[in-house]
C-alpha positions as CSV (number, residue, x, y, z in Angstrom):
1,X,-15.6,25.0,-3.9
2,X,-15.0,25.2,-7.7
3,X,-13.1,28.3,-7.2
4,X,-10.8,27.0,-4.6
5,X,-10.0,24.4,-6.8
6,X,-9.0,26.4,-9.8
7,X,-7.1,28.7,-7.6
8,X,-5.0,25.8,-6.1
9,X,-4.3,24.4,-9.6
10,X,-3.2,27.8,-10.7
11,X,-0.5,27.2,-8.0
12,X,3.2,26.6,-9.9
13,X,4.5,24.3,-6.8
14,X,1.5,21.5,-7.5
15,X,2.5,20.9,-10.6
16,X,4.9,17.7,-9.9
17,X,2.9,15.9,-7.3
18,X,-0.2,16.5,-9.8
19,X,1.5,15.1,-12.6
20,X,2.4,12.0,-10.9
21,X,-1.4,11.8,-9.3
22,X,-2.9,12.2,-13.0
23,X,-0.1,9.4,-14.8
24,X,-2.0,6.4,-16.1
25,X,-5.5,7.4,-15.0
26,X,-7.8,4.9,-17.0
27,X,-11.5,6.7,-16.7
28,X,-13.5,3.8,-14.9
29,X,-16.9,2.5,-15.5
30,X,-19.5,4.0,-13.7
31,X,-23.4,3.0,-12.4
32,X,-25.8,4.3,-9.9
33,X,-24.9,1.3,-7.2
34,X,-21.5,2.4,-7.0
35,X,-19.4,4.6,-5.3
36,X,-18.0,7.3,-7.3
37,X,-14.5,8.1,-7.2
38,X,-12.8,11.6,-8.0
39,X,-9.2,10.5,-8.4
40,X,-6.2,12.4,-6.9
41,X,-6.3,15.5,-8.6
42,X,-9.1,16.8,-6.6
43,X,-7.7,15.7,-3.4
44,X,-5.0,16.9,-4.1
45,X,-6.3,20.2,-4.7
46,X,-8.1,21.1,-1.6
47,X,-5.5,19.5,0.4
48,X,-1.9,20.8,-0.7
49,X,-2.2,23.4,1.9
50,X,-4.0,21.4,4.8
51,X,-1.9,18.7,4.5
52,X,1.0,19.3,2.7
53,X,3.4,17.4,4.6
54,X,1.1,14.0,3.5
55,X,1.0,15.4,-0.4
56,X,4.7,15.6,-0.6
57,X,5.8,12.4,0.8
58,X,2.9,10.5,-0.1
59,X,4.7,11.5,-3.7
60,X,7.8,10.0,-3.2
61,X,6.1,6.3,-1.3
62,X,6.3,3.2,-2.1
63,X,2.6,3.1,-2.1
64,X,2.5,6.3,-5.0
65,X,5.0,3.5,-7.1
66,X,2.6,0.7,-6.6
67,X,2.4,0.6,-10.2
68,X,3.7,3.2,-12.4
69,X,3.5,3.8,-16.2
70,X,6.8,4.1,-17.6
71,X,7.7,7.6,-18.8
72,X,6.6,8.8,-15.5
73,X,8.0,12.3,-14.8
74,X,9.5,12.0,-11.5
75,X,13.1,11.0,-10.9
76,X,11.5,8.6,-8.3
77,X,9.9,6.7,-10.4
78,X,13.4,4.5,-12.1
79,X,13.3,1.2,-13.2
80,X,15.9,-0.6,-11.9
81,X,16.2,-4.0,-13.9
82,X,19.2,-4.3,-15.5
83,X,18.8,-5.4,-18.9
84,X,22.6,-6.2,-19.6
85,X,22.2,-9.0,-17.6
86,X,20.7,-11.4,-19.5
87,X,17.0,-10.5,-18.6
88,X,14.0,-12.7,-19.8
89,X,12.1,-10.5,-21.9
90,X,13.4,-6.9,-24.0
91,X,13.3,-3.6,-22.1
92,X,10.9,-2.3,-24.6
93,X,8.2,-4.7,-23.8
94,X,7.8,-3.0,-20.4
95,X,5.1,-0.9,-20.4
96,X,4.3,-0.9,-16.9
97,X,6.0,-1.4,-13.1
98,X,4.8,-3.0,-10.3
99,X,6.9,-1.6,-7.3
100,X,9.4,1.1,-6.0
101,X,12.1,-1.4,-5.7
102,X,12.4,-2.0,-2.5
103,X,12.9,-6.0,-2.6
104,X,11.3,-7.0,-5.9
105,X,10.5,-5.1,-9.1
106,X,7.9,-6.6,-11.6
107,X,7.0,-5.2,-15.1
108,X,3.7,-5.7,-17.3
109,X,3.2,-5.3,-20.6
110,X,1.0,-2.6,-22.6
111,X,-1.4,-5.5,-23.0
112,X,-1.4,-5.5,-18.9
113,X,0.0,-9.2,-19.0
114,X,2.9,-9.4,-16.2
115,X,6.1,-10.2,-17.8
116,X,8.3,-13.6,-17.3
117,X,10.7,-11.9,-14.8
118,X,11.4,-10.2,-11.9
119,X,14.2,-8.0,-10.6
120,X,15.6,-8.7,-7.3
121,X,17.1,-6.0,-6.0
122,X,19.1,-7.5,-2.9
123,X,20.8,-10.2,-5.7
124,X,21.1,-7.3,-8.2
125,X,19.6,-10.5,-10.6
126,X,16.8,-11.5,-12.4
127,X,14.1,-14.0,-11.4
128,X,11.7,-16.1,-12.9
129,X,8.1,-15.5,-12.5
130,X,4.6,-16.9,-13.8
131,X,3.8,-14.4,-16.6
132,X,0.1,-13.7,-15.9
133,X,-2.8,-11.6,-16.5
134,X,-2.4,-8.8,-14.3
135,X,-6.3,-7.6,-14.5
136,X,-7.2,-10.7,-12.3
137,X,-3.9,-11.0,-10.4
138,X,-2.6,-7.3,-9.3
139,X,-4.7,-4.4,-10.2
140,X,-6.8,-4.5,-7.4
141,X,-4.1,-3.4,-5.6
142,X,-1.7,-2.1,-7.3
143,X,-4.7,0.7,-8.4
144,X,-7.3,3.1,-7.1
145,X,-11.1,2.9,-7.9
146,X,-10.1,-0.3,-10.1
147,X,-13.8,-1.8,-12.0
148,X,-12.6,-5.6,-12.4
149,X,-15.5,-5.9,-14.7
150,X,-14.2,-3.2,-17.4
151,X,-10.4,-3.6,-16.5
152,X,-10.1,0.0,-15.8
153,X,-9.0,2.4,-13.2
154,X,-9.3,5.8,-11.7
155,X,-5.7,6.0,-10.8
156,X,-2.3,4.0,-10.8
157,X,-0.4,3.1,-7.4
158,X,-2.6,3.6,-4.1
159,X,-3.7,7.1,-3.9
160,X,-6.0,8.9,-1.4
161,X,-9.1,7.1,-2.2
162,X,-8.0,3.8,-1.4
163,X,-7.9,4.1,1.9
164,X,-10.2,7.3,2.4
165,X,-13.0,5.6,0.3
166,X,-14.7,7.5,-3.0
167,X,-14.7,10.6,-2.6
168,X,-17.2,12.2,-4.8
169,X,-19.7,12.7,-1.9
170,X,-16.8,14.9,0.1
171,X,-15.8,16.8,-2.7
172,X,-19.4,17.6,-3.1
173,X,-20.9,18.3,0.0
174,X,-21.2,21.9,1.9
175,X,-20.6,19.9,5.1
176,X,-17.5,17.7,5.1
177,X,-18.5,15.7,8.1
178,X,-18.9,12.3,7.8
179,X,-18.7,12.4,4.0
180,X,-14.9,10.8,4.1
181,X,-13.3,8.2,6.0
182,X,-10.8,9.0,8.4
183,X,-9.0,5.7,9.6
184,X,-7.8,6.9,13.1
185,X,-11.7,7.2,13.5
186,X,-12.2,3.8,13.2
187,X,-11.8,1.1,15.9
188,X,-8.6,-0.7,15.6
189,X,-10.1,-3.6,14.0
190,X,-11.5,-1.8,10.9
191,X,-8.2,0.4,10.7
192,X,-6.4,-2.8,10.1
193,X,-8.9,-4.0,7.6
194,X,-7.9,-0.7,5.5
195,X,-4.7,-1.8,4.8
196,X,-5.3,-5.9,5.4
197,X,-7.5,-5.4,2.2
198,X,-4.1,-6.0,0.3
199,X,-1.6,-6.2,2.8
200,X,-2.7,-9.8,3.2
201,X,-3.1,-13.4,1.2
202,X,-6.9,-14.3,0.4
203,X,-9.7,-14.5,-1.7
204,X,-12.9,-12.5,-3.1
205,X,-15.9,-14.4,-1.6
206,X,-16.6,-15.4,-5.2
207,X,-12.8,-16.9,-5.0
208,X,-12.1,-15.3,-8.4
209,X,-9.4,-12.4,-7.1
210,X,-6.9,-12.1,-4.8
211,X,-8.5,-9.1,-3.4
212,X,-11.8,-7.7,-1.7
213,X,-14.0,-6.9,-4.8
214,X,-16.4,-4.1,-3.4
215,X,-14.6,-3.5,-0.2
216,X,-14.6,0.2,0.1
217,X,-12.5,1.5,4.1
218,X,-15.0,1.5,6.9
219,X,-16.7,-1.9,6.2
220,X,-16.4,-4.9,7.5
221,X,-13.7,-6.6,5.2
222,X,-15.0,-10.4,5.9
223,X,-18.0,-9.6,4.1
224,X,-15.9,-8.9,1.2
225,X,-12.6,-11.5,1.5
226,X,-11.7,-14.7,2.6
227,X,-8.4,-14.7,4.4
228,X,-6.2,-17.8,3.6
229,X,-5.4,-19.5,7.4
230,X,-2.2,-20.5,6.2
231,X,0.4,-18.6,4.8
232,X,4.4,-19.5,4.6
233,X,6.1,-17.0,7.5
234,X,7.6,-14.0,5.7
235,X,5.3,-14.6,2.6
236,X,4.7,-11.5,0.8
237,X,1.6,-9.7,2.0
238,X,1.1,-12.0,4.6
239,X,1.1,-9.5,7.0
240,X,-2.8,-9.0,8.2
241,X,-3.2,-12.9,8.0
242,X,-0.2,-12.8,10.6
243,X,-1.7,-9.8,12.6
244,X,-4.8,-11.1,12.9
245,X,-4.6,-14.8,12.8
246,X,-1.4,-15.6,14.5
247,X,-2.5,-15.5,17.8
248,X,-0.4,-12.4,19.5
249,X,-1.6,-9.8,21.2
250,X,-1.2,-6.7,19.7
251,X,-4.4,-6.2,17.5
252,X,-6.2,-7.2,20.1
253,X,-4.5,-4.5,22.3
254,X,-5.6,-1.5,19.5
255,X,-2.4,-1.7,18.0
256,X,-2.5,-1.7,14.3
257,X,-0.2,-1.4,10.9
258,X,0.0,3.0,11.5
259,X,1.0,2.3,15.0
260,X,4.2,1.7,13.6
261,X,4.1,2.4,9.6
262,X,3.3,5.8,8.0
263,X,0.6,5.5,5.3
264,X,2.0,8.8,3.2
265,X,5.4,7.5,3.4
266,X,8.3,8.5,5.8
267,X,11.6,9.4,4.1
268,X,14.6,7.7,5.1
269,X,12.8,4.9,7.3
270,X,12.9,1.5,6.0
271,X,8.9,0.1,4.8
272,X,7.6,3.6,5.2
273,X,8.4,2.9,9.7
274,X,7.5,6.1,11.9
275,X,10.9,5.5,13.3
276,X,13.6,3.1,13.8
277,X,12.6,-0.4,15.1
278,X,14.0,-0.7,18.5
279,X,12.4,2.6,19.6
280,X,9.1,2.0,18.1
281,X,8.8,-0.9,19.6
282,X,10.0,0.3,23.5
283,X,7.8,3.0,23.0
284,X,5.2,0.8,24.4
285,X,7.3,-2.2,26.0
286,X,9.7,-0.2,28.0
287,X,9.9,-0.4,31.3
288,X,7.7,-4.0,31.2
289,X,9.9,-6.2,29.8
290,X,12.0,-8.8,31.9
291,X,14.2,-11.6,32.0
292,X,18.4,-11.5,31.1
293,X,17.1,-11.7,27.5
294,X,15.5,-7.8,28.0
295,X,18.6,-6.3,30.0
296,X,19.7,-3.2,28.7
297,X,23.0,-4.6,27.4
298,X,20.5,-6.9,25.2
299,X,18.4,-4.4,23.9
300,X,21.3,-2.5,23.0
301,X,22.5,-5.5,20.8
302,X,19.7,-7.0,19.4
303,X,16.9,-5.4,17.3
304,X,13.9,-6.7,18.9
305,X,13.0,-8.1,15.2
306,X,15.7,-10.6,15.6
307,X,13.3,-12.8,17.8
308,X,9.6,-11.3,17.3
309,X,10.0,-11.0,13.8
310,X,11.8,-13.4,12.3
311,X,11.8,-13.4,8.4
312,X,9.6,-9.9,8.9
313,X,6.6,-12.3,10.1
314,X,4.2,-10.1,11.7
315,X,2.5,-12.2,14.4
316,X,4.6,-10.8,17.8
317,X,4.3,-14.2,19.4
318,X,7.7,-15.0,21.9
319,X,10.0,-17.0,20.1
320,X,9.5,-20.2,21.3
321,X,5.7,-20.2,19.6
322,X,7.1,-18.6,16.8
């Protein structure tokens, strides 16, 4: 095993996704009662060659720029505030980033506090936000293997082990079986519980986070997090509470968040989509669909987000109980 491992590190084209797995690791508190995690590297490792396709892109996601260190290595990894324009606190107070960029970019400082300020990147303009204390309102997130209790980490942005669960017992075991979670294993409802553990608007059963303290993928997340009935349509991570609260039919169907988003990230596709909307979504509905509202001149109009989405809500209700 230990051989293996060596041999792959030896390996000249790891070195950048390796670099970017190690950046801002934190070494977490550890006891008996919990799982232990091994951090990226190791997965990485043993998996380059199995699974290089999820490595590399996984690199370049938006979940791998969760939250970023600055002087990260990789030319993915920008920060895209512009500081000419006015901005509510000095670019040298950044120490941290929360987010690629896609809509929003957020920056902490090296104390962890999250700075007065966001960066909208549609408005190409700044945007006032509450400066808080990021170690009990985004890091167990916006990290992997985080220990609320010692405010540390295993590793920045969501790597492997978030969503695979610890993985000291796989890394160590002769027989690899059952020692890892797979999510396609589990039944839909867990699947979406993987990603609903942040993907979604709640509270720690103890109602001090905004995440599942102890949730490790597998379990059942209500033991762990108390999902907020109501959220505004559109909210940010809204999207379980909508999925699974707002009454359509498609979790109950089996269809869950990787029916139509990729995990490790999918170049080119807009929030990490397997492919473009309208096919995606007739890959399943075509051929059942009816009224003037579904004829093909329609379809080839309208994106079919236009009136089961609207405002990127996820509940896939028909429009008139949206």
């Amino acid at each position: 095993m230990f051989g293996k491992v060596a041999a792959a590190l030896r390996l000249a084209g790891y070195a950048t996704v390796i670099t970017l797995a190690l950046a801002g690791v934190r070494t977490p508190a550890r006891t008996a009662d919990k799982p232990a995690y091994v951090g990226p590297k190791l997965c990485i490792a043993c998996h380059q060659g199995m699974h290089s396709q999820a490595v590399s892109s996984w690199a370049g996601s938006a979940h791998a720029r969760a939250l970023w260190e600055v002087g990260a290595a990789d030319q993915t990894h920008r920060i895209l505030g512009d500081f000419s324009k006015q901005p509510p606190f000095p670019r040298d107070a950044v120490a941290y980033v929360v987010g690629a960029g896609v809509k929003v970019q957020a920056y902490l400082d090296k104390d962890l506090k999250v700075l007065p300020g966001e960066w909208v990147v549609a408005d190409k303009a700044w945007r006032a936000r509450s400066a808080t204390d990021a170690k009990t309102d985004c890091l167990g997130c916006h990290t992997t293997g985080y220990d609320q209790d010692s405010g540390t980490w295993v590793a920045l942005g969501v790597t492997c082990e978030m969503c695979h669960g610890p993985g000291a017992a796989h890394a160590g075991s002769a027989d690899k079986k059952g020692t890892i979670i797979r999510p396609q294993d589990l039944e839909p409802a867990r699947q979406a519980m993987v990603c609903g553990r942040c993907h979604s608007q709640g509270k720690s059963k103890d109602g001090r986070f905004p995440w599942a303290v102890g949730y490790t993928p597998g379990e059942d997340l209500d033991g762990f997090y108390t999902l907020n009935p109501r959220i505004q349509k559109g909210s940010m991570n809204g999207q379980y509470n909508e999925l699974r609260l707002g009454g359509g039919k498609h979790l109950p169907a089996g269809t869950v968040c990787t029916t139509c988003h990729q995990p490790h990230g999918q170049a080119g596709q807009p929030s990490e989509l397997k492919a473009p909307v309208k096919q995606l979504c007739l890959s399943c509905h075509e051929g059942k669909l009816t009224g003037a509202q579904h004829s093909k001149e329609a379809l080839q109009a309208v994106n079919c987000t236009v009136c089961h989405m609207p405002a990127g809500s996820h509940r896939f209700v028909p429009p008139q109980q949206g």
